[in-house]
N, CA, C and O of each residue as an XYZ file, in Angstrom:
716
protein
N      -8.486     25.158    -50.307
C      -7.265     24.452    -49.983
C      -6.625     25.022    -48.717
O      -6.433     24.354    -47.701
N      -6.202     26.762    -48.913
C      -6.088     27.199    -47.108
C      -6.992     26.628    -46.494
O      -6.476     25.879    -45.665
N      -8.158     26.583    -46.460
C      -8.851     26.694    -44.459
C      -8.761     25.031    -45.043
O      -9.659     24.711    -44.264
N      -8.433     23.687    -45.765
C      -8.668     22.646    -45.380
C      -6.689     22.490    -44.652
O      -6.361     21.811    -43.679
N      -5.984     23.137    -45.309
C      -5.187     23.542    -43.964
C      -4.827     23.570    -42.989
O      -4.148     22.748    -42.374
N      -5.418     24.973    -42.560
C      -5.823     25.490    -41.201
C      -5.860     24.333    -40.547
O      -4.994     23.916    -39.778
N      -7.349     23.551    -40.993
C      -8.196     22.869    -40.281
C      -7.384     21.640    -40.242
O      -7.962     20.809    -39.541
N      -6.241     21.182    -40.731
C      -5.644     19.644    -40.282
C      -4.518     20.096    -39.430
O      -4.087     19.394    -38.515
N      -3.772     21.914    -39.889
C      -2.724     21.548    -38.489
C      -3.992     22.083    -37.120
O      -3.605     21.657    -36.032
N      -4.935     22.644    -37.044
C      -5.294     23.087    -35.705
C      -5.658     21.796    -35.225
O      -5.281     21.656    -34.062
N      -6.233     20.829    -35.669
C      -6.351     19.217    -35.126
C      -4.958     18.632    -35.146
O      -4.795     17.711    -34.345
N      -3.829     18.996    -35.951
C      -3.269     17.823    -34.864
C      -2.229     18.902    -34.072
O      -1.043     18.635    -33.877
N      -2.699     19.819    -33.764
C      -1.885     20.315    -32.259
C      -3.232     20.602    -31.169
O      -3.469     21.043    -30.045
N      -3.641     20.248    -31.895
C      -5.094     19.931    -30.732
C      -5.304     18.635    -29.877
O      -5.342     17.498    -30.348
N      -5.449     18.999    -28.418
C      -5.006     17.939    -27.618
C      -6.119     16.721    -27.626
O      -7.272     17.104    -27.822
N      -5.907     15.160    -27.420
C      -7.059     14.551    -27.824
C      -7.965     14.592    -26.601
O      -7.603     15.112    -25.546
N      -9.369     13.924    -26.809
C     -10.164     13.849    -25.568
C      -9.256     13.208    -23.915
O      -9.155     13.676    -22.781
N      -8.791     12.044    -24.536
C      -8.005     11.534    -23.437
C      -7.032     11.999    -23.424
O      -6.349     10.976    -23.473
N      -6.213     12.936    -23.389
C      -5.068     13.416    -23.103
C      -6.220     14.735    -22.286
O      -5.642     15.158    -21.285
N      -7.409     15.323    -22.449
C      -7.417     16.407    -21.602
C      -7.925     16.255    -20.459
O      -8.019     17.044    -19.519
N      -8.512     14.360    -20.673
C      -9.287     14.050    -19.078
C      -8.188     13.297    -18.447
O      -8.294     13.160    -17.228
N      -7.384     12.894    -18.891
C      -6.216     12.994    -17.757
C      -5.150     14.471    -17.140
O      -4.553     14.469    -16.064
N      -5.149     15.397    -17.955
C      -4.812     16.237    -17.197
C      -5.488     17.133    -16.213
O      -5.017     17.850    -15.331
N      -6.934     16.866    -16.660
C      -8.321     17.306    -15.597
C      -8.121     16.546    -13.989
O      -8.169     16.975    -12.836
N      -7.918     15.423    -14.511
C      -7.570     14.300    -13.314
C      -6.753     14.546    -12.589
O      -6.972     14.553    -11.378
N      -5.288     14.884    -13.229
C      -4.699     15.044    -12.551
C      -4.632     16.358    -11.231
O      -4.421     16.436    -10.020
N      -4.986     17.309    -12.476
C      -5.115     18.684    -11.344
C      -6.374     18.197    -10.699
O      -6.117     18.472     -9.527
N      -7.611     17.636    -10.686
C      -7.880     17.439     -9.407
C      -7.836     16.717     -8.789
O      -8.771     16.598     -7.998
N      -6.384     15.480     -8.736
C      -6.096     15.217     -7.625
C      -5.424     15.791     -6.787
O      -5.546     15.701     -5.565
N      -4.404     16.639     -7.594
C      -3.378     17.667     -6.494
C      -3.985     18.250     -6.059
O      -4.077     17.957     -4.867
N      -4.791     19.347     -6.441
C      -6.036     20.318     -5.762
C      -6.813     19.279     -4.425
O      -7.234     19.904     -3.451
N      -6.939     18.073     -4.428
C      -7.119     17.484     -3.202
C      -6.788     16.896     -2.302
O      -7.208     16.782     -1.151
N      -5.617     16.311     -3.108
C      -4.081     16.214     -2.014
C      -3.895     17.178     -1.310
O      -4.006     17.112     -0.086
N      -3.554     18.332     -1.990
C      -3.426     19.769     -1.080
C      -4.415     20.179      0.289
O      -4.131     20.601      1.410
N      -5.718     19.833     -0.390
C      -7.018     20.022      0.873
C      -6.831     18.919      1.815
O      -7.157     19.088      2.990
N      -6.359     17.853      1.438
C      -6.128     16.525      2.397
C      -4.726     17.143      3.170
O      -4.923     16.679      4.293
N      -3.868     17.645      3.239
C      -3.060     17.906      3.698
C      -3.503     18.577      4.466
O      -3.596     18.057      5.578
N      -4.018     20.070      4.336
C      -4.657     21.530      4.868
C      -5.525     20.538      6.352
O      -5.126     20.503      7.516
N      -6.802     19.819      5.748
C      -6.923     19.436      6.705
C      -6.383     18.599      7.814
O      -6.994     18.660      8.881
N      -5.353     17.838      7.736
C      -4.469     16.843      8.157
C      -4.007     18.215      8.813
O      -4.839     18.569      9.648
N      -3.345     18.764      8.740
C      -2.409     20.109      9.468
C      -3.328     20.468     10.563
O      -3.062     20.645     11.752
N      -4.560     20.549      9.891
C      -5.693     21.245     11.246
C      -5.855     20.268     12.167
O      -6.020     20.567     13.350
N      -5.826     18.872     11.712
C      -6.654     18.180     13.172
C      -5.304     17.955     14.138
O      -5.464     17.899     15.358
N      -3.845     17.817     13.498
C      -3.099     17.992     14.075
C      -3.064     19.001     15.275
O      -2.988     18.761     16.480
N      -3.147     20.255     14.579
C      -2.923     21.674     15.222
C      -4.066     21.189     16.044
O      -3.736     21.282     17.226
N      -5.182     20.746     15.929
C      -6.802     20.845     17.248
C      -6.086     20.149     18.611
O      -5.946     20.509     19.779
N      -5.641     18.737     17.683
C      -4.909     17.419     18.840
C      -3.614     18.094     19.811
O      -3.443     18.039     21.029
N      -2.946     18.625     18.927
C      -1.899     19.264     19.816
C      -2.313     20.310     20.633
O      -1.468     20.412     21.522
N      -3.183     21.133     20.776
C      -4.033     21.769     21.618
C      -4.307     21.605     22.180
O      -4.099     22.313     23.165
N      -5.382     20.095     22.294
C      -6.309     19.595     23.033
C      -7.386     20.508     22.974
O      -7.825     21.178     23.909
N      -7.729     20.484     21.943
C      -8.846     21.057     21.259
C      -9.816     19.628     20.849
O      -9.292     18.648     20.320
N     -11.100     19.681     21.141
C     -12.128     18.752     20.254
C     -11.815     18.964     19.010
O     -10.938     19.813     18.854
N     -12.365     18.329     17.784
C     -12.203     17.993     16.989
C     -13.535     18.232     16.495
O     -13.629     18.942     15.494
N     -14.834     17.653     17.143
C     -16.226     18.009     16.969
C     -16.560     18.659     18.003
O     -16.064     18.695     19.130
N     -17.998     19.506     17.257
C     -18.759     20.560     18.035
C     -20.038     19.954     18.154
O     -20.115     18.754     17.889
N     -21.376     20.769     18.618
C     -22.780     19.876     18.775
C     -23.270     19.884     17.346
O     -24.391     19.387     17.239
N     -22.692     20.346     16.139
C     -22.964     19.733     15.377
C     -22.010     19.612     14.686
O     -20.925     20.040     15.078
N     -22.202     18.729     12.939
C     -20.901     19.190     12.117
C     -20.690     20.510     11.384
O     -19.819     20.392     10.523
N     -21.211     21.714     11.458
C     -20.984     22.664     11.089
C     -20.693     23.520     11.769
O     -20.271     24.638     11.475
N     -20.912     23.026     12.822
C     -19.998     23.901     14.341
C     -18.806     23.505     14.811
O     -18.147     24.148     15.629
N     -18.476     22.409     14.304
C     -17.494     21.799     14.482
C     -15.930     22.419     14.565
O     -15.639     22.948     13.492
N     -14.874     22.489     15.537
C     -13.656     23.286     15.525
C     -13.071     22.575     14.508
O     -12.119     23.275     14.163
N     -13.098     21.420     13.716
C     -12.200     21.346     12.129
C     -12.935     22.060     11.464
O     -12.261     23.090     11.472
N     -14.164     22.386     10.663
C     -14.976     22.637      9.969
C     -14.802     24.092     10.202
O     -14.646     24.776      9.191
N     -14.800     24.638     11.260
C     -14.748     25.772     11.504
C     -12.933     26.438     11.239
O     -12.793     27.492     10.618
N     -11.945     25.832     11.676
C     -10.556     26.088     11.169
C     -10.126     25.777      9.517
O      -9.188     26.414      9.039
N     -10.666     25.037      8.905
C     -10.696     24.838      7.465
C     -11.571     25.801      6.718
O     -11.360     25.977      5.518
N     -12.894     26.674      7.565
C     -13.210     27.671      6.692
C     -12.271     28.653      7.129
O     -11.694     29.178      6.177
N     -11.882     29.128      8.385
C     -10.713     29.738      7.957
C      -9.607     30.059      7.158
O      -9.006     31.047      6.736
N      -9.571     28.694      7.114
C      -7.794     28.774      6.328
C      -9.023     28.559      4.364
O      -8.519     28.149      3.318
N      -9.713     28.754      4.434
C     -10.002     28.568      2.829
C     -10.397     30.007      2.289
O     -10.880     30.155      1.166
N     -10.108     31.295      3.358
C     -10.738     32.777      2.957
C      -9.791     32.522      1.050
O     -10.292     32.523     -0.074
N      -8.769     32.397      1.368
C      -7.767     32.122     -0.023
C      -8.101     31.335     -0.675
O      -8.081     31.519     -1.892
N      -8.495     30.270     -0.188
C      -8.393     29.110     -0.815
C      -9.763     28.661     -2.033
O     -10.354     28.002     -1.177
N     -10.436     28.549     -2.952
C     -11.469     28.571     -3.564
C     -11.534     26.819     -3.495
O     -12.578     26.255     -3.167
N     -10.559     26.227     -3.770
C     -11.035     24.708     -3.808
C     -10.919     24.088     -2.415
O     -11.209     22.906     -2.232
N     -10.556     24.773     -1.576
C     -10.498     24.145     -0.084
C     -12.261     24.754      0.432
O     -12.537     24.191      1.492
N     -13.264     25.564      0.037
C     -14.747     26.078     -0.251
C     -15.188     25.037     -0.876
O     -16.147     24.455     -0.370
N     -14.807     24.696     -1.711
C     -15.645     23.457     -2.375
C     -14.978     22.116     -1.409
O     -15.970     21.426     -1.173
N     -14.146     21.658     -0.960
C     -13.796     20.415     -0.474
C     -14.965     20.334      0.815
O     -15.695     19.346      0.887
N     -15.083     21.588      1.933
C     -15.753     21.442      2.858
C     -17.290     21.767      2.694
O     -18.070     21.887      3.639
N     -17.625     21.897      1.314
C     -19.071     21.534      1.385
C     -19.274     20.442      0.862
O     -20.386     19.981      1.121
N     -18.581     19.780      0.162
C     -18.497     18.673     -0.412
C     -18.668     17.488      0.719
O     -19.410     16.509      0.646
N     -17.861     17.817      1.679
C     -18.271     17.208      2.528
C     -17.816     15.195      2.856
O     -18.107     14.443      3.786
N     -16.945     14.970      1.456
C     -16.788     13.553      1.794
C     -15.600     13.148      2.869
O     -15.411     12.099      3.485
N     -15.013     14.159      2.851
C     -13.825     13.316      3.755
C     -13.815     14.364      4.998
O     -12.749     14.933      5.235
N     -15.132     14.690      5.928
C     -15.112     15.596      6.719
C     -15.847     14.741      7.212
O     -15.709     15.085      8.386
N     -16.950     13.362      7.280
C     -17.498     12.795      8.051
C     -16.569     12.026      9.325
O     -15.482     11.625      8.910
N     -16.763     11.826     10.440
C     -16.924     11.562     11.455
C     -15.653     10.203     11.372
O     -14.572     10.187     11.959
N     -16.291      9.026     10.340
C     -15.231      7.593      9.737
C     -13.742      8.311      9.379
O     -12.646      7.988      9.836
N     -14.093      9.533      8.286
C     -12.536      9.572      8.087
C     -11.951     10.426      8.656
O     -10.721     10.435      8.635
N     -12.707     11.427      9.354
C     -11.487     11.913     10.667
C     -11.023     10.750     11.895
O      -9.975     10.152     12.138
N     -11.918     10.769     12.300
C     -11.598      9.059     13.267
C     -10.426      8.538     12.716
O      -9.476      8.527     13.499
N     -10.132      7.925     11.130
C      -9.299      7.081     10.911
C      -8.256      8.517     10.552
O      -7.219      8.460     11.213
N      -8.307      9.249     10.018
C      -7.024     10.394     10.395
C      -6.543     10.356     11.798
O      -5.379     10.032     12.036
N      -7.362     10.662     12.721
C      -6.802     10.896     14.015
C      -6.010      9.593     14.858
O      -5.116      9.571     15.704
N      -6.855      8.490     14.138
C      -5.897      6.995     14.259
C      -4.757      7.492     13.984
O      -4.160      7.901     14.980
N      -3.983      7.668     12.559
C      -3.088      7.290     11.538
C      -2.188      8.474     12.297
O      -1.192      8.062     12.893
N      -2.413      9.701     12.322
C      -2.001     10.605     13.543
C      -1.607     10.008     14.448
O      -0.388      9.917     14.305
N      -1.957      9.467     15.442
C      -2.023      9.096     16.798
C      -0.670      7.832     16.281
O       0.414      7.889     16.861
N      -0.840      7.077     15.496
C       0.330      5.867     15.428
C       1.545      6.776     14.931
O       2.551      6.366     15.509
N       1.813      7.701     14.205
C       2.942      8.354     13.448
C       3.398      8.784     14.650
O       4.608      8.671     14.848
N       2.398      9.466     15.895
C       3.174     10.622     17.141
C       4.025      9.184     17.680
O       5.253      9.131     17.606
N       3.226      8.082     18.208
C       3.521      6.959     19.028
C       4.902      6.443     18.336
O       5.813      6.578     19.153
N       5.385      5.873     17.047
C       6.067      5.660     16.408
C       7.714      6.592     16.352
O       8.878      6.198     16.421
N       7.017      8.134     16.177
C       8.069      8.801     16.305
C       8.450      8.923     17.951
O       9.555      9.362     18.269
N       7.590      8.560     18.850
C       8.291      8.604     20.016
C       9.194      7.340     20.461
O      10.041      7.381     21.353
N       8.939      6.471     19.861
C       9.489      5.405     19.756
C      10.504      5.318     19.229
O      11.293      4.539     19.764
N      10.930      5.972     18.090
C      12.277      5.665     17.064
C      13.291      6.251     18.236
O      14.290      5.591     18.518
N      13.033      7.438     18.879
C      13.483      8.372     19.692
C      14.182      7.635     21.111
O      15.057      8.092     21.847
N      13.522      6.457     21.184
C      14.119      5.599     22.560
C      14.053      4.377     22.733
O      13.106      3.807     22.193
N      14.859      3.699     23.400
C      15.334      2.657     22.790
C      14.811      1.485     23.264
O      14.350      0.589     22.557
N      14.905      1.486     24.879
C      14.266      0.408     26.113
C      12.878      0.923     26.684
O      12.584      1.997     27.209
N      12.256     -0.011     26.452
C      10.710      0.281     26.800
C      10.352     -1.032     27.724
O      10.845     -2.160     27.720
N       9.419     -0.515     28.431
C       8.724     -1.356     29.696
C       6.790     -1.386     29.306
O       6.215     -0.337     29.016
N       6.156     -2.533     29.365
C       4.635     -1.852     29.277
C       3.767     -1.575     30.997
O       3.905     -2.246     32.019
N       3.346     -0.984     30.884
C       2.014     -0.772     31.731
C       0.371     -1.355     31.412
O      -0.328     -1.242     30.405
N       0.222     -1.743     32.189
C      -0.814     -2.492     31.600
C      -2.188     -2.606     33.135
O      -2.201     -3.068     34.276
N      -2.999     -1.988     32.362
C      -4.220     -1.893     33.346
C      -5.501     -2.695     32.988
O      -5.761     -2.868     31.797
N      -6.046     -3.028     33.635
C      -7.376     -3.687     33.537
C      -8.941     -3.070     34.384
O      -9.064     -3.312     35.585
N      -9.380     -2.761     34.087
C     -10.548     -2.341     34.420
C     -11.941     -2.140     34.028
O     -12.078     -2.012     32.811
N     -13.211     -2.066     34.848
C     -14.513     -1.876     34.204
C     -14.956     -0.796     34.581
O     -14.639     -0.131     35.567
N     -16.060     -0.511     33.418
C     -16.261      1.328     33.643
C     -17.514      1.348     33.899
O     -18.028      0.290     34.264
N     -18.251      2.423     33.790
C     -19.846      2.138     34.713
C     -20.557      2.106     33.757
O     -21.649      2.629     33.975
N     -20.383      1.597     32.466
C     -21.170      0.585     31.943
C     -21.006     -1.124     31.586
O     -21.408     -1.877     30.698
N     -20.158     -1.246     32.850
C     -19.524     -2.808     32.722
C     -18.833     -3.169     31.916
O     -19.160     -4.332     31.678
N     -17.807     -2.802     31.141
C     -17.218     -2.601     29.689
C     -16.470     -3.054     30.399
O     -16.401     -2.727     31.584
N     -15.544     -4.130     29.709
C     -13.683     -4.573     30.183
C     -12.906     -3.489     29.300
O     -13.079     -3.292     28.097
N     -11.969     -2.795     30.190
C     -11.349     -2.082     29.084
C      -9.888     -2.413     30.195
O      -9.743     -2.515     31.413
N      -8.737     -2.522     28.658
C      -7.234     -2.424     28.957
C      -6.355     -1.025     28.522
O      -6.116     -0.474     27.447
N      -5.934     -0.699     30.234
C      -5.551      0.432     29.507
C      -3.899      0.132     29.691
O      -3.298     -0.395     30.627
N      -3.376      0.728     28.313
C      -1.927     -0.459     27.620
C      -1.268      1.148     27.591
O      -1.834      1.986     26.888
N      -0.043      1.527     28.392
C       1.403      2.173     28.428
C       2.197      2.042     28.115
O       2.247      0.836     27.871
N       3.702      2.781     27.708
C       4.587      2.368     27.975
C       5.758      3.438     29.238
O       5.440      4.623     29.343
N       6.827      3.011     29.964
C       7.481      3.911     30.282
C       8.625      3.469     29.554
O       8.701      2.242     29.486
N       9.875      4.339     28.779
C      11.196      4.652     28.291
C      11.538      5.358     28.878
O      11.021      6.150     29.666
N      13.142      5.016     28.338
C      13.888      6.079     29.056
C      14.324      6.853     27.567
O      13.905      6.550     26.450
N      15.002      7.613     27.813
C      15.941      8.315     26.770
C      17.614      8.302     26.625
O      18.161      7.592     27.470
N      18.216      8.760     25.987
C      19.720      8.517     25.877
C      20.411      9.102     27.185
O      21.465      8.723     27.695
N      19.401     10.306     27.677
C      19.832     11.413     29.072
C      19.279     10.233     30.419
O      19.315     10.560     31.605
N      18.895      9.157     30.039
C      18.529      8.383     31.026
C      16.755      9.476     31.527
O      16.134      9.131     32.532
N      16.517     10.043     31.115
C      15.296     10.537     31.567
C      13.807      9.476     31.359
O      13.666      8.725     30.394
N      13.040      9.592     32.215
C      12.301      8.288     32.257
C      11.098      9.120     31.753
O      11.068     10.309     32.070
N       9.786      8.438     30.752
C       9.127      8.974     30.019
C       7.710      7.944     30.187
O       7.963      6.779     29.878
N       6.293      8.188     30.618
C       5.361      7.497     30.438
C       4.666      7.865     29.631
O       4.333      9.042     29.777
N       3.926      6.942     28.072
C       2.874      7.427     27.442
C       1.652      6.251     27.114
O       1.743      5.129     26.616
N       0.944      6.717     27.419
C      -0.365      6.002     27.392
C      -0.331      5.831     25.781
O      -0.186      6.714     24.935
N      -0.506      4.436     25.602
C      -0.646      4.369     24.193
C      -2.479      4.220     23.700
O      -2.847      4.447     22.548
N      -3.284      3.870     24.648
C      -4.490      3.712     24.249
C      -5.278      2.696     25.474
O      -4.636      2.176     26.387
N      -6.874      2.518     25.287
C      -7.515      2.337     25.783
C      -8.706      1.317     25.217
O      -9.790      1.696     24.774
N      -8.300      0.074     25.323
C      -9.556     -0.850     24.686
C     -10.228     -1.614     24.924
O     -10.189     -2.152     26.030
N     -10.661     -1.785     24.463
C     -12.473     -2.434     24.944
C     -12.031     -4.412     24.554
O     -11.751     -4.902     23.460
N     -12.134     -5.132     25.968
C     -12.216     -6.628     25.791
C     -13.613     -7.017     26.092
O     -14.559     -6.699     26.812
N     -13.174     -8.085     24.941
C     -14.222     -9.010     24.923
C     -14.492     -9.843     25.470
O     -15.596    -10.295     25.169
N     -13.775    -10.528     26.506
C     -13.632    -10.914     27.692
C     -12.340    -10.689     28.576
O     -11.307    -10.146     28.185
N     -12.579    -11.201     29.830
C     -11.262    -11.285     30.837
C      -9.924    -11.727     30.879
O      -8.925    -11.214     31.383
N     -10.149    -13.143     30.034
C      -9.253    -14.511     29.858
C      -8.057    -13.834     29.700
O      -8.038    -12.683     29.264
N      -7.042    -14.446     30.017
C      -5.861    -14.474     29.283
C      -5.421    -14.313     27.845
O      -4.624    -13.466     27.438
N      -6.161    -15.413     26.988
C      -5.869    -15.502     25.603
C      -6.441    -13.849     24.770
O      -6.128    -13.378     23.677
N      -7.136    -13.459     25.579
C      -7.950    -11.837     25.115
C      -6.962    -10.983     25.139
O      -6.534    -10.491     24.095
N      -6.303    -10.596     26.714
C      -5.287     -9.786     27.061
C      -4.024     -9.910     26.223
O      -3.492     -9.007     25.577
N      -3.740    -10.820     26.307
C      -2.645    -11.461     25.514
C      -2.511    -10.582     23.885
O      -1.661     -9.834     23.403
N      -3.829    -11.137     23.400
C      -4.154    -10.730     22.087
C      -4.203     -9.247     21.944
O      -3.453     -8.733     21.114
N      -4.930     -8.563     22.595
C      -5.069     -6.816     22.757
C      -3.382     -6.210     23.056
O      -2.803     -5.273     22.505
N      -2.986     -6.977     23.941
C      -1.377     -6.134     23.704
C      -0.471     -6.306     22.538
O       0.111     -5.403     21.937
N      -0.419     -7.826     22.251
C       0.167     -7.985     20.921
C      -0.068     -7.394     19.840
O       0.791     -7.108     19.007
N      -1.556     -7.099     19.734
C      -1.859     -5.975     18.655
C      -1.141     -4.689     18.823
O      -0.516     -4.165     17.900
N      -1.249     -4.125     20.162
C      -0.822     -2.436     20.187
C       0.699     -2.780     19.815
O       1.297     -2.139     18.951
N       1.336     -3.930     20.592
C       2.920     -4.274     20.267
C       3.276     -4.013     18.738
O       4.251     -3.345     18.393
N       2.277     -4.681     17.761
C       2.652     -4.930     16.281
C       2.349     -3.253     15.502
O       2.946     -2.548     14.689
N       0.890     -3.148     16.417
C       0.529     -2.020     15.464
C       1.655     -0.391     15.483
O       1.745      0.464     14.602
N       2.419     -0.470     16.936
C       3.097      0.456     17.344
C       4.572      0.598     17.269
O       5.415      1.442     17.574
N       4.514     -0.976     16.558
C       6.111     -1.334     16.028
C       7.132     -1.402     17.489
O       8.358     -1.290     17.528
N       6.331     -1.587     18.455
C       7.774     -1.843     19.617
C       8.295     -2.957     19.367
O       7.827     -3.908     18.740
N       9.357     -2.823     19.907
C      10.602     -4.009     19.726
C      11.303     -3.993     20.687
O      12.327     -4.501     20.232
N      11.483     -3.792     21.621
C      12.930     -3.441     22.482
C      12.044     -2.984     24.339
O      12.254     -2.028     25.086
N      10.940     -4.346     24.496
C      10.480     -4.103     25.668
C      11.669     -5.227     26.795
O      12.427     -6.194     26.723
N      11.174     -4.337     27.650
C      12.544     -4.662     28.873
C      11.108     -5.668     30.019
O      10.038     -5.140     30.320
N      11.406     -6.731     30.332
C      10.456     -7.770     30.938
C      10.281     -6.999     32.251
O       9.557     -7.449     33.140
């Protein structure tokens, strides 16, 4: 009669299967939120440098190489970079995008009247590329140029150009260009 007991309270303060694979879940999503951050901090810190980002290979690489740094502490930031999924080439690219629109954005909230620049040119592999600016001023009246990017048309026309700025316009959230 004791151990049949025992044995009904240790089951029910015993946690069920699904209650322990969601708390498994959960800690490893924070444990990779955290490494998604760590690295997010680094490609920052490379970009603000003007540091590459890749080396001649990916294990030479200056992220790969600053994330084993920062993981001497770290035991699950060791497993994230051999793991290897979010260190390929696609999702830094689209980090360094998502980067690149937050800097553009916050320079933007920052000023008010904007003008574009707008270049057209071919490169020596015959490529149409537009290269799309802006200059602002600031509240000190100080005048500010930043290259917002560099892209590849698909043709010359009008209706192309047209289209390639309206994108950087939407994607960069300007509002307040001066004709």
């Amino acid at each position: 009669m004791h151990a049949t007991s025992i044995y009904v309270v240790g089951q029910q303060t015993k946690r069920t299967v699904t209650a322990q694979l969601i708390s498994a879940t959960k800690r490893q999503q924070e444990q990779r939120r955290k490494a998604l951050s760590i690295q997010i901090s680094c490609i920052v810190y490379l970009l603000r440098q003007g540091i590459a980002l890749r080396g001649h290979s990916d294990i030479e690489s200056n992220l790969v190489q600053l994330l084993k740094f920062r993981s001497i502490d770290n035991d699950f930031l060791k497993e994230w970079i051999n793991d290897k999924k979010y260190l390929s080439r696609d999702i830094i690219n689209e980090l360094r995008k998502e980067i690149y629109l937050l800097i553009i954005r916050d320079i933007i909230s920052n000023r008010k009247w904007f003008s574009l620049i707008c270049d057209e040119t071919c490169d020596e592999s015959t490529l149409e590329q537009l290269c799309i600016g802006i200059r602002s001023v600031d509240d000190n009246y100080e005048i500010f140029e930043d290259i917002l990017g560099l892209y590849e048309l698909s043709r010359q026309d009008a209706p192309t150009i047209v289209e390639a700025i309206c994108d950087v316009l939407t994607r960069c959230g300007l509002k307040n260009i001066i004709n």
